[in-house]
N, C-alpha and C positions, 0 to 999 in steps of 0.2 A: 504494500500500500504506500503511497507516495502522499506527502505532507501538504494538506493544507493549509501553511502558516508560508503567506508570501510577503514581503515587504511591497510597498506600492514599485519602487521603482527601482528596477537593476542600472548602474552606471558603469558602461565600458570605461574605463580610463586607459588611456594606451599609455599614458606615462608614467602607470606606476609599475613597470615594468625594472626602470632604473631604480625605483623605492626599494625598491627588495631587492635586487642586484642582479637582476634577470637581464640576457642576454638576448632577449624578443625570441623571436621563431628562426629556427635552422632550417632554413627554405633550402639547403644543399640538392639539388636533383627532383626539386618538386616546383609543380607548374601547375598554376590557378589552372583549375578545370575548363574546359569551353562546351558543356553540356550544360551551362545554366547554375553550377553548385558556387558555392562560394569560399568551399574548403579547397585544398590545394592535396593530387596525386603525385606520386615519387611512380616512376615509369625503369625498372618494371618493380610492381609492388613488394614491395621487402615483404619477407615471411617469419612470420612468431608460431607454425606450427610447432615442431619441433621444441619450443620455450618453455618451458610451467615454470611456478613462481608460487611460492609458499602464502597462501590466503588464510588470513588469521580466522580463529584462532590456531586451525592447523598447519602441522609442520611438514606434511607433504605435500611434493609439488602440484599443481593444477596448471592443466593448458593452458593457454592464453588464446587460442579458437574459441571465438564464440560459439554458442548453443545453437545447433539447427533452425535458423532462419529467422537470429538474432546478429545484434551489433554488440560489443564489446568494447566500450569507451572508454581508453586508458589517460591516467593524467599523472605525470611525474610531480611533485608536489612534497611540500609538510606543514606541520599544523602550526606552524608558528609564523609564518609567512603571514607579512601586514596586510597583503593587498593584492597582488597577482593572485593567489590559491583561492582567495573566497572569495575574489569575482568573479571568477573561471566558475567555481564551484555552485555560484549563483545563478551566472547565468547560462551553466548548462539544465540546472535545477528549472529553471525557470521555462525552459527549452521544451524539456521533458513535458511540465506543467502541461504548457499549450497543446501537447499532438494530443492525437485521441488514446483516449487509455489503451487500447488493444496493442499500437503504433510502441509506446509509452514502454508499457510491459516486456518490450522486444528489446528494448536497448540497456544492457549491462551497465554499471560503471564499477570502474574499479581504480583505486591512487594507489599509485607504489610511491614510498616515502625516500627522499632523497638524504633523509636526515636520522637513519635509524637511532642514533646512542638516545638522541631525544625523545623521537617516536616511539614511546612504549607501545606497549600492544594494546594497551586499556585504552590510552590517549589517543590515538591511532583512528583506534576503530571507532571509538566517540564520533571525533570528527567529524569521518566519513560521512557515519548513519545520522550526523547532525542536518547535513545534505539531502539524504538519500536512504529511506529506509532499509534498503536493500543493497547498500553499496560496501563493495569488495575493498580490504584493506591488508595491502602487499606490505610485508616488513623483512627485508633480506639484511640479514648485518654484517655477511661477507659483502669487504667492499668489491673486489674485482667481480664477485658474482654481478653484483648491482652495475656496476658501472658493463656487464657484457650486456645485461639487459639494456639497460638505455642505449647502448650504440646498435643494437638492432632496429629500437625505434628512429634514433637520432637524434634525441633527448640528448643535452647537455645541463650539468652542474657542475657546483664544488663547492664544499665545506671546507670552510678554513678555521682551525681553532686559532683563539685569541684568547693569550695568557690575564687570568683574572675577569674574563669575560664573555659573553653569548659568542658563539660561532660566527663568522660570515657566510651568508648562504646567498649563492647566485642560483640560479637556471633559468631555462628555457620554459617556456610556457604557454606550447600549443598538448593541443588534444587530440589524441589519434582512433582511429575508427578500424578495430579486428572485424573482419567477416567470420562462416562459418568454414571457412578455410582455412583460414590460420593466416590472411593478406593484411597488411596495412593498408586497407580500401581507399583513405581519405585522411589528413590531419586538417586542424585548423590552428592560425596563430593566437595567439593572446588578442583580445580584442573583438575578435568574433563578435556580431551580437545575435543575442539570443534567436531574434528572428532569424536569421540567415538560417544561424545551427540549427534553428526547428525545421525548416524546409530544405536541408541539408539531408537531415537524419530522414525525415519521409520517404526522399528518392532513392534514398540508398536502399532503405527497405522494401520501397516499391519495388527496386533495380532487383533483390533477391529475389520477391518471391512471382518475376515475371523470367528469374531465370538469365539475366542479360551478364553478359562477357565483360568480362576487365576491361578497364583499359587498356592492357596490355596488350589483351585479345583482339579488342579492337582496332588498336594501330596497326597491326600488321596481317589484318584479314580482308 
């Protein structure tokens, strides 16, 4: 069940991207769609088949293929972030809100925390489901595990400890879109607004369950 407690108004701010120390979107080999979306494809779509990733509270891995003739909406993030994470998180939330529930009910989410020593598991997952009734909360505390994960997506961060004080945490802060393949179908940058990602997320679904080809497939058929 997804929450009916919305604030009147979500604000993209594109600049608080530098507030948290976020390095905007890693647009590396991805190209605004020309089908009408307004999220951006990597050509040919990277694959997280093969990936699972430890979903609290358990410590076995789980795929990161979405569920048969679902989306899987991944977002590198942690809970202590001023301003990038709970706009992102809002205005995906808000996203969600507006489709029609059946639409709603198909699209996954799940944050892998970029920041585990912090991210406990309690806190973590708080979070998450402060968002998202239902929403998946990644805690990997090997760093090189975490950091192969993110260079699949093309997520970037870094934490830097600071003697006597909070860490500095930068990242990226787009939102990437698993099919039930195991594809990086679609990311969006920070900023996105909610509309866009609602009629985003529609056609992508539409796009599944009428069966239509990658783009990949596409380009060269």
């Amino acid at each position: 069940m997804r929450s009916a407690r919305w604030s009147a108004t979500f604000v993209a701010l594109l600049l608080v991207v530098a507030a948290c120390g976020g390095n905007g979107s890693d647009a590396t080999g991805a190209d605004q769609d020309g089908e009408g979306f307004s999220g951006y494809r990597r050509t040919p779509a990277p694959s997280v088949a093969e990936v699972g990733v430890p979903v609290l509270p358990h410590p076995e891995p789980v795929p990161l293929t979405a569920a048969p003739g679902h989306l899987r909406i991944v977002y590198f993030g942690y809970t202590s972030c001023p301003d990038v994470c709970p706009t992102t998180m809002s205005d995906l939330r808000r996203a969600l809100f507006d489709m029609d529930d059946e639409d709603a009910a198909r699209v996954d989410v799940m944050m892998i925390t970029i920041d585990p020593d912090r991210d406990v598991p309690e806190k973590l997952d708080a979070y998450v489901t402060t968002f998202f009734d239902e929403g998946e909360s990644v805690r990997i505390e090997d760093d090189p595990a975490l950091a192969e994960v993110a260079e699949v997506f093309g997520a970037r961060y870094a934490v830097t400890p600071v003697e006597g004080g909070e860490p500095e945490v930068s990242h990226s802060g787009d939102l990437y879109a698993v099919d039930d393949r195991g594809d990086i179908v679609m990311q969006w940058p920070f900023g996105i607004t909610n509309e866009d990602l609602r009629k985003d997320l529609e056609q992508l679904l539409a796009d599944t369950d009428a069966g239509t080809p990658t783009q990949e497939n596409r380009s060269t058929t």
